[in-house]
N, C-alpha and C positions, 0 to 999 in steps of 0.2 A: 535661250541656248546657253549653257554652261561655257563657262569662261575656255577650258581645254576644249572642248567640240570647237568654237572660233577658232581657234589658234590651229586646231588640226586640218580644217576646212581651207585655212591662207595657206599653210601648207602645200597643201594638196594642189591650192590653184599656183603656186609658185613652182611646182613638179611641172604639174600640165603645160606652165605658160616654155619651161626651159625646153622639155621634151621638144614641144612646138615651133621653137626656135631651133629645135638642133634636127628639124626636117620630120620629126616625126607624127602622126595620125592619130589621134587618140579615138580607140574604137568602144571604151567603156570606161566609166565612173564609179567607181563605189559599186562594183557589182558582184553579186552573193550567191553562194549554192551552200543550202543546207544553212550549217554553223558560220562558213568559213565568207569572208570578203577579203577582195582584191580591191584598191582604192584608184589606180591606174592602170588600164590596159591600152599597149602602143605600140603601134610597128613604123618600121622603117623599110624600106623596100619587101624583104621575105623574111625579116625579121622580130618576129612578134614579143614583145618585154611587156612583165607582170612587175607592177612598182607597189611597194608598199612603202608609204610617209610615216616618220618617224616626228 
């Protein structure tokens, strides 16, 4: 795996680990329709958040 895919991948688990610490559920990874992907999807009571890792 390319040196940026790693780096994007910790990323990503360092999103998921805070989300999770700050009460939240994470309902999908890295999930795609069509072209497009979402890398985080999370809710928190009724409140559903689309994260994208930079």
């Amino acid at each position: 795996m390319a040196q940026h895919n790693e780096l994007g991948k910790e990323g990503e688990q360092i999103a998921v680990d805070f989300l999770i610490q700050k009460g939240y559920e994470i309902k999908e990874r890295n999930w795609r329709f069509k072209k497009a992907e979402i890398d985080i999807i999370a809710q928190l009571e009724n409140v559903l958040i689309a994260v994208e890792v930079k």
